[in-house]
LUMVEXDO-370894 format. One record per residue (C-alpha): residue in three letters; x, y, z. Coordinates in Angstrom, 1 decimal. Layout:
# residues N
ALA/X/Y/Z
...
# end
This chain:
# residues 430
UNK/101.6/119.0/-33.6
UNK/99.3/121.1/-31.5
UNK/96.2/120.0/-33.4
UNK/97.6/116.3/-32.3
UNK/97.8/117.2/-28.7
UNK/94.1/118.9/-29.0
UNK/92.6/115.9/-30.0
UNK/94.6/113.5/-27.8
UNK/93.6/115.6/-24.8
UNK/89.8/116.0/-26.3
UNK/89.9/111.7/-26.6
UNK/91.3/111.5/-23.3
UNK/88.5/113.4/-21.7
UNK/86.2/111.3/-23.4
UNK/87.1/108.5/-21.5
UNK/87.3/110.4/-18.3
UNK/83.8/111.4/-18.8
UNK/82.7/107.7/-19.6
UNK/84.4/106.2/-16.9
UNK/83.1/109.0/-14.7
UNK/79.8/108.1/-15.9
UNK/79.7/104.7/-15.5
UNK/81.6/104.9/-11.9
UNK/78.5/107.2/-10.8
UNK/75.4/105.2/-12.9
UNK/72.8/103.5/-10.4
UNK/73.1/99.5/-10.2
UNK/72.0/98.2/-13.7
UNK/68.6/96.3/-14.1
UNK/68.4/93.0/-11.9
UNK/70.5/94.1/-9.7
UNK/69.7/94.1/-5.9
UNK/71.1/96.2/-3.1
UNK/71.4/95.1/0.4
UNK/68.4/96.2/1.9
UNK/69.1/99.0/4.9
UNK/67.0/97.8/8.0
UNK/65.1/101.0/9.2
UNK/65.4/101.9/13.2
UNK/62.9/100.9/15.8
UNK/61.8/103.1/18.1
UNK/63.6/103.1/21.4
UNK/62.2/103.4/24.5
UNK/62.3/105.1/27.9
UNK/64.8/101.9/29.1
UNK/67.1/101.5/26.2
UNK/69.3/104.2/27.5
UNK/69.5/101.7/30.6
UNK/70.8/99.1/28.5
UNK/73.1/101.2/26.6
UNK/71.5/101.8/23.6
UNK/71.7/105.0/21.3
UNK/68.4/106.1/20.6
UNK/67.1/106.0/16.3
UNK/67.3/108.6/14.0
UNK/65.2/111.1/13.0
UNK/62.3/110.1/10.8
UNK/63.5/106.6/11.1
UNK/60.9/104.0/10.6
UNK/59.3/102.3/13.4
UNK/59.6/98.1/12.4
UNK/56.0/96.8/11.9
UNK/54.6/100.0/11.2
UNK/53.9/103.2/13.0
UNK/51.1/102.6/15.4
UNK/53.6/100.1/17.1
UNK/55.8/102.9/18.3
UNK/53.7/103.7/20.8
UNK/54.2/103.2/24.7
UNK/50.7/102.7/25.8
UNK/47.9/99.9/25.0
UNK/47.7/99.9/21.3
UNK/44.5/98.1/20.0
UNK/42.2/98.1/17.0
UNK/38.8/99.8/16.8
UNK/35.4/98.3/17.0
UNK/36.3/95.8/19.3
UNK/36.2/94.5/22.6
UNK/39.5/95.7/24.7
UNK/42.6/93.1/24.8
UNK/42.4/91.8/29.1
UNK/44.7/93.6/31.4
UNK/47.8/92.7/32.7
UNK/50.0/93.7/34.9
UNK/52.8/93.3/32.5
UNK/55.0/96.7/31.3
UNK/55.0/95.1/27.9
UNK/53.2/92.9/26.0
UNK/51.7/91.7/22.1
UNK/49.3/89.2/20.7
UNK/49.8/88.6/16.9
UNK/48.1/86.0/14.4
UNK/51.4/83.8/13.6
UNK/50.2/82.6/10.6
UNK/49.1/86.2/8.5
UNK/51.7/88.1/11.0
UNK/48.7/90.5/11.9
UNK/49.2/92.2/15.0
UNK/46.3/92.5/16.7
UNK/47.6/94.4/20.4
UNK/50.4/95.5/22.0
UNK/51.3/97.6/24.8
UNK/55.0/99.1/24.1
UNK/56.1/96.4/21.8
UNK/59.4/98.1/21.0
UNK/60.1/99.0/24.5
UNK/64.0/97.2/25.5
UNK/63.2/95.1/28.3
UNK/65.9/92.4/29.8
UNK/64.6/89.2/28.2
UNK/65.3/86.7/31.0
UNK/65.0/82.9/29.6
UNK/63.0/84.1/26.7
UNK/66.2/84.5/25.3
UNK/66.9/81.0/24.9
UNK/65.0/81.3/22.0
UNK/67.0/83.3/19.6
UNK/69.4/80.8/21.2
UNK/67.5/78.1/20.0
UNK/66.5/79.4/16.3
UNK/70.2/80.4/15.9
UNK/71.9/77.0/16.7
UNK/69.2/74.1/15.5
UNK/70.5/74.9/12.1
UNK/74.1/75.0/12.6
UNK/74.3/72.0/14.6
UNK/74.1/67.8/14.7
UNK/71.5/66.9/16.6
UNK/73.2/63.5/16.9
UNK/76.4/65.0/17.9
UNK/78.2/63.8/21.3
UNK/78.9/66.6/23.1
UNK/81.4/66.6/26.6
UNK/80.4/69.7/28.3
UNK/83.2/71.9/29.8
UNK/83.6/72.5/33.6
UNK/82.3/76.1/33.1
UNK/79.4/74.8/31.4
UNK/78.4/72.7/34.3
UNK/79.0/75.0/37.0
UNK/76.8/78.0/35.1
UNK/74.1/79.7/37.7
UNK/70.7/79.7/38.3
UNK/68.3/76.9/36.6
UNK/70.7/74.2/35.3
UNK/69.5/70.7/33.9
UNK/72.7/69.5/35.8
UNK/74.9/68.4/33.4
UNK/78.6/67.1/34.0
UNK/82.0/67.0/32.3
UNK/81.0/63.5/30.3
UNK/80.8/63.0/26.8
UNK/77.0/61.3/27.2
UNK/75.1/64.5/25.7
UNK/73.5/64.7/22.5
UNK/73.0/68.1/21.2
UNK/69.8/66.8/21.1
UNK/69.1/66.6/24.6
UNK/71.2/69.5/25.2
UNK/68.1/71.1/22.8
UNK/65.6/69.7/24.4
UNK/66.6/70.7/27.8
UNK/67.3/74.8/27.4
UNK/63.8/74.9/25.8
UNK/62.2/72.5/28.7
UNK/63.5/73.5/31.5
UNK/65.3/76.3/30.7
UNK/68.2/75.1/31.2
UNK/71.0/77.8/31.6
UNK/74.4/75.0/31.7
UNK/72.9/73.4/28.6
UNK/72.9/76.5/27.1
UNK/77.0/77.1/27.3
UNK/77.1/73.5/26.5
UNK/75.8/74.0/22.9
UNK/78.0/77.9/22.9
UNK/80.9/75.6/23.4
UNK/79.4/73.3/20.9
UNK/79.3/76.1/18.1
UNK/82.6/77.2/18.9
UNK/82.7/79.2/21.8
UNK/80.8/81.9/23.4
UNK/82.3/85.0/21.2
UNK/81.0/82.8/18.3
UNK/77.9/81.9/19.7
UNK/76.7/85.6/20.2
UNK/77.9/86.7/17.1
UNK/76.0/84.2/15.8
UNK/72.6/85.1/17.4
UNK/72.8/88.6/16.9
UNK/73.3/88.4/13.2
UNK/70.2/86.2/13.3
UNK/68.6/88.6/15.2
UNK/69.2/90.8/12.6
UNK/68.4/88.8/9.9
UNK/64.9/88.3/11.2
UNK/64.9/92.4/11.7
UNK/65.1/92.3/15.6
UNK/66.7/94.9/15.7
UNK/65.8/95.3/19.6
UNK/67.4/92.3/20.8
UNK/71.3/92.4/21.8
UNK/72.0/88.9/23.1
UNK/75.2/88.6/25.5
UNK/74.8/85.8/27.0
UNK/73.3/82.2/25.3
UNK/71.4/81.4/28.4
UNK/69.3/85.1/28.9
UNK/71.3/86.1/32.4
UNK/71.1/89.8/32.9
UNK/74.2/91.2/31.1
UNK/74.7/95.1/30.8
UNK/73.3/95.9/27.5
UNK/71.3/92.7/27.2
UNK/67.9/93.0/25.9
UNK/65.0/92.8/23.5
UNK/61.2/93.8/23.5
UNK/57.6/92.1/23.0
UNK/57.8/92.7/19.0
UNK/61.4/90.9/18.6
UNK/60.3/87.7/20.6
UNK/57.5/86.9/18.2
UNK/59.3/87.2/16.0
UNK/61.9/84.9/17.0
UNK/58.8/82.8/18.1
UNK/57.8/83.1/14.8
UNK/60.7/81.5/13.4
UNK/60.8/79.0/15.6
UNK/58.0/77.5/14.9
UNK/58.6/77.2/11.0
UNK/61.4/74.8/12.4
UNK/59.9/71.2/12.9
UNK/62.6/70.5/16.0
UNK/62.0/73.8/17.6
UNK/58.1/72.6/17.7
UNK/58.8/69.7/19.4
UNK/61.0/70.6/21.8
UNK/58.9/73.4/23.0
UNK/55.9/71.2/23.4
UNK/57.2/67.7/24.6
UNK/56.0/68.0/28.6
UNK/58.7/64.8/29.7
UNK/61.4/63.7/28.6
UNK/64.2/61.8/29.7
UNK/67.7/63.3/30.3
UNK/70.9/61.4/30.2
UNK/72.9/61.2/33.6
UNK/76.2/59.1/34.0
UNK/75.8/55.7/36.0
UNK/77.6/56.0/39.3
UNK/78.9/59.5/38.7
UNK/78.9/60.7/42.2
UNK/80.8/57.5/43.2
UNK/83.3/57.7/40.9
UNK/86.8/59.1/41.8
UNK/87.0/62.7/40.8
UNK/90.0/63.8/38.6
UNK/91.7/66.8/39.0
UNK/91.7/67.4/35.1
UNK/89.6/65.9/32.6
UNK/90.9/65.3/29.1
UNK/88.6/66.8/26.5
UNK/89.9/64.3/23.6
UNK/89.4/61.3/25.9
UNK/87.5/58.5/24.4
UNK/83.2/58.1/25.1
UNK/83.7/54.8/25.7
UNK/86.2/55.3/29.0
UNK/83.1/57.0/30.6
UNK/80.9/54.9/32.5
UNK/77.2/53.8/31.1
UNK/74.7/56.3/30.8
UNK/71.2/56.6/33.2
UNK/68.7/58.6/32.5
UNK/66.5/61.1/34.7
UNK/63.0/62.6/33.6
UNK/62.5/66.2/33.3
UNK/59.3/68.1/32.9
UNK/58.3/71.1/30.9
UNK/58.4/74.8/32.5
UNK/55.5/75.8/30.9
UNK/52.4/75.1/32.8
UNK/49.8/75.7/29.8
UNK/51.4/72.6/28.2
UNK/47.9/70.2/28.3
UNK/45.9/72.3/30.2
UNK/45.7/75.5/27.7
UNK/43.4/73.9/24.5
UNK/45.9/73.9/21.4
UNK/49.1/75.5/23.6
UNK/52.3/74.7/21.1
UNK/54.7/76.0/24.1
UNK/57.5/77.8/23.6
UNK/59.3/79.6/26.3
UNK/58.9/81.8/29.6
UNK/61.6/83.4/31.9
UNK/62.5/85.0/35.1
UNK/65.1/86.7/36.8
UNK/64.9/89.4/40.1
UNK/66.0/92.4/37.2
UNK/63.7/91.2/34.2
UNK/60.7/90.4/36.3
UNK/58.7/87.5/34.8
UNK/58.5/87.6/30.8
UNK/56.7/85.0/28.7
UNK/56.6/83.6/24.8
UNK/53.7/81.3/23.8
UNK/51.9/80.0/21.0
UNK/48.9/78.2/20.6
UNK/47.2/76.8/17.4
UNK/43.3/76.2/17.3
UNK/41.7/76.0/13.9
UNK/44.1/76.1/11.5
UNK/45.7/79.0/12.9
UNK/48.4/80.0/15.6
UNK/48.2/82.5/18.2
UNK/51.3/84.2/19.5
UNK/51.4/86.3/22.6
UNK/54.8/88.0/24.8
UNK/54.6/89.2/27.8
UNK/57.5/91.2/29.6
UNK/58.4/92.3/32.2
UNK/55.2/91.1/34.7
UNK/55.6/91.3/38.5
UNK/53.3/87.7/39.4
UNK/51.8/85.3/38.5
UNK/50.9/85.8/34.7
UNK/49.5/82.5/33.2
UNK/45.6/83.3/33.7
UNK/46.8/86.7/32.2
UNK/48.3/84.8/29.0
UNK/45.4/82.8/28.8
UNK/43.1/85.3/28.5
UNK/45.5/87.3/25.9
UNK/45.4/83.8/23.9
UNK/41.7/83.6/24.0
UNK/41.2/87.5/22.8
UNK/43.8/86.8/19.9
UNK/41.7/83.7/19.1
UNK/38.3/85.7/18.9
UNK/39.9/88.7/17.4
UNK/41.5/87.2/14.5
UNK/39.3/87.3/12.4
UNK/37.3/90.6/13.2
UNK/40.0/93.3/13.7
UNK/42.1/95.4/11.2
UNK/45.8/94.7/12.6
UNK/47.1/97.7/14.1
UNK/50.7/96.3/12.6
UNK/52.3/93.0/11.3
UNK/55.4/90.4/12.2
UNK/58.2/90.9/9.5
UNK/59.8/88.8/7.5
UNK/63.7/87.4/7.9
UNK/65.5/89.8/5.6
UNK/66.2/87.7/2.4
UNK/69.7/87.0/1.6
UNK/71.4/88.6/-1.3
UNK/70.7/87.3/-4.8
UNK/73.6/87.5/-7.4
UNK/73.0/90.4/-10.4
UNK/71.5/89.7/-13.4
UNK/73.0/92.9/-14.9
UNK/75.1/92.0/-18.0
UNK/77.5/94.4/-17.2
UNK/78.3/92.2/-14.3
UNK/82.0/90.4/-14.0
UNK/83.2/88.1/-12.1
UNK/84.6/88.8/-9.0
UNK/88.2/88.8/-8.6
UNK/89.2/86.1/-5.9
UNK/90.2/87.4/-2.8
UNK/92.8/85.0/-0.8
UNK/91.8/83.8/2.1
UNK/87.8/84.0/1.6
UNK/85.5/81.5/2.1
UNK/85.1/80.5/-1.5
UNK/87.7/82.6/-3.1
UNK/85.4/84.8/-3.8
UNK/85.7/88.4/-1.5
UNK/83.4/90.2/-3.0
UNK/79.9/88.0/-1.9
UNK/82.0/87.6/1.5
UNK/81.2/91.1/2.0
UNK/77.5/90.9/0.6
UNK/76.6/88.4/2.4
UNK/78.1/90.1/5.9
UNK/75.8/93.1/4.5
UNK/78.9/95.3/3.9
UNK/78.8/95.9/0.1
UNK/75.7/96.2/-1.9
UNK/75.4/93.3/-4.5
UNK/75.8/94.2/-8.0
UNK/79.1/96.7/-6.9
UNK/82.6/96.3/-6.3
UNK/84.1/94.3/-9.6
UNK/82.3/96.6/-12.3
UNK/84.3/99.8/-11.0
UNK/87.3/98.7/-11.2
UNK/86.6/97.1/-14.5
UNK/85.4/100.5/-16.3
UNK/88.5/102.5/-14.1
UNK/90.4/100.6/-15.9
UNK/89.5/100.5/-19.4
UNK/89.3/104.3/-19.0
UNK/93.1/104.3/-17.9
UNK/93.8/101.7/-21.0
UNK/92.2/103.8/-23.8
UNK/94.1/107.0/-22.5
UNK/97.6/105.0/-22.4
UNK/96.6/103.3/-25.5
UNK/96.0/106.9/-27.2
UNK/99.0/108.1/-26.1
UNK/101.4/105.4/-27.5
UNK/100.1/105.9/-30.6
UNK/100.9/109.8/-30.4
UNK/104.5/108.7/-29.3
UNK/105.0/106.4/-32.4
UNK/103.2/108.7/-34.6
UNK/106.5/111.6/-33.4
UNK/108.8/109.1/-34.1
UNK/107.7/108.3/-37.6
UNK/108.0/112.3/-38.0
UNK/111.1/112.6/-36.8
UNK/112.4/109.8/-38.7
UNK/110.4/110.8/-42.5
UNK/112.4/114.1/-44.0
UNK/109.0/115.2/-45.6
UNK/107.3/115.8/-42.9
UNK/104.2/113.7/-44.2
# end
């Protein structure tokens, strides 16, 4: 009987071991982790926005000449033009070659630039043919305002068309509202912010008001450029220079209601007019080969810029933050130095790519995940990948070994408990 217990415990560590082993084993072959986005380097004004500096040793995003504060340029050249700007960078959109930069990770407030994480965030998630009806908070937002009003006679098309034109700061809530709210809306822009490894930016409002802990920096907004401008209804937004804008016919004359119904029917409204409005950004046709995109202003932020222009095949990007004038001879001139360096320079750093999203494992130890009520899918465990909270590959094979570890050892041991009875039962003992 004691050798029976021996080897019963002997087997039974077996298992442990295996299941111990397996539990602690790196993902098999195929199998990809979720990638862990390295720090940028903070500067001198993140603590002003909040923000906790990076960890030691931590990476700088781009590569380590860009965690400098000063001018950063390449060798054997010609120096990038002044400007008056605290921040700035000129990058080759196309190889995402960084060619200057002056403290391109530094947190700056973002102004309107803003509008175009706003912009690369919602263009996907939205109908462009959608009616939208504004709420009265939407049409009563501050500072530059298409002027819309509590009428279901907006597209989110126009909406679009109008925060990247004019910078339009009601439009802006208009499509929050449209995507389900505000809370939504930022969630949603600075999960896209991380996805295309901004990891500067914090976005609190859709529109690019100063908002404590609001900000971003020269490297994340080309970036986001960037992005943009793979989208074909980003690229012409940012470069149509009119459009018209729809307005309700008679709206002033109308009686006023105290409350507005938000299910009421389009077709009680009156007929729509239109209005023309005209591009903010005064390169549009008079810069050779400007794309657009988008510049910004407020009394904190200073005047910040994002523009692109594409001349031989290839596109130029160039921010600008935080500038105290005037600053479109400035952005010429960066443009033009970006143009001429292109080709001649070793980049002193490079534009990122979006982080890609999780692929399923190959590994044939693999299971099916077990289905999680409630989860979009059924299926909890790529929820969680996909929010970037559990590597792919884990979760369902632990539990799968844990428990065939647990079964052998119970299995073992209901064999030992027959194998007593039978003993018990059989006078010889045999």
């Amino acid at each position: 009987m004691g050798t029976n217990l021996r080897a019963l415990a002997a087997t039974g560590a077996a298992a442990g071991l295996l299941t111990t082993a397996l539990l602690g084993a790196s993902p098999a072959a195929g199998a990809r982790a979720e990638p862990t986005p390295p720090t940028p380097r903070a500067s001198d004004t993140a603590a002003a926005a909040g923000a906790t500096g990076p960890a030691a040793g931590a990476a700088t995003v781009g590569g380590e000449r860009l965690a400098g504060h000063g001018v950063i340029a390449p060798a054997g050249f010609k120096a990038p033009p002044k400007t008056e700007s605290s921040a700035y960078l000129v990058a080759d959109a196309d190889t995402g070659a960084v060619l200057a930069a002056k403290d391109p990770h530094g947190h700056y407030l973002p102004a309107s630039t803003l509008k175009t994480l706003t912009a690369v965030t919602l263009i996907p998630r939205l109908d462009k043919d959608r009616k939208i009806k504004p709420s009265e908070k939407a049409c009563n937002v501050e500072g530059s305002a298409v002027g819309i009003v509590p009428e279901p006679i907006y597209k989110v098309d126009d909406l679009m068309r109008a925060l990247l034109m004019v910078s339009a700061n009601d439009a802006a809530v208009a499509l929050a509202e449209a995507n389900g709210g505000l809370t939504r809306t930022l969630a949603d822009m600075n999960k896209q912010a991380r996805k295309l490894q901004a990891y500067d930016t914090v976005a609190r409002t859709p529109n690019g008001l100063d908002a404590p802990g609001q900000r971003s920096s020269a490297y994340d907004l080309a970036l986001i450029a960037r992005a943009g401008l793979a989208m074909p209804a980003f690229r012409e937004y940012i470069s149509t220079k009119v459009a018209k804008f729809p307005a309700p016919k008679d709206y002033g004359k109308k009686k006023k209601k105290k409350h507005h119904d938000d299910d009421s029917d389009p077709s009680e409204s009156p007929a729509p007019a239109y209005y023309e409005m005209a591009n903010h950004n005064r390169l549009l046709g008079r810069y050779k080969g400007m794309l657009g995109v988008k510049n910004g202003w407020t009394s904190k932020a200073l005047g910040s810029f994002v523009g692109a222009a594409r001349r031989d095949g290839h596109t130029i990007i160039v921010v600008i933050m935080h500038h105290p004038g005037g600053f479109w001879e400035e952005v010429s001139k960066l443009l033009d130095w970006g143009f001429a360096a292109r080709s001649r320079v070793a980049p002193i750093g490079e534009l990122v790519r979006p982080v890609p999203d999780p692929t399923p494992s190959s590994s044939a130890l693999a299971v099916r995940p077990t289905q999680t009520p409630g989860a979009a899918g059924g299926t909890g465990g790529d929820a969680r990948r996909v929010a970037g909270r559990e590597p792919a590959g884990s979760g369902p094979v632990v539990p799968l070994f844990a428990g065939g570890g647990l079964v052998a050892i119970l299995a073992l041991g209901g064999a030992y408990a027959r194998r007593r009875r039978s003993r018990r039962e059989d006078p010889s003992g045999g």
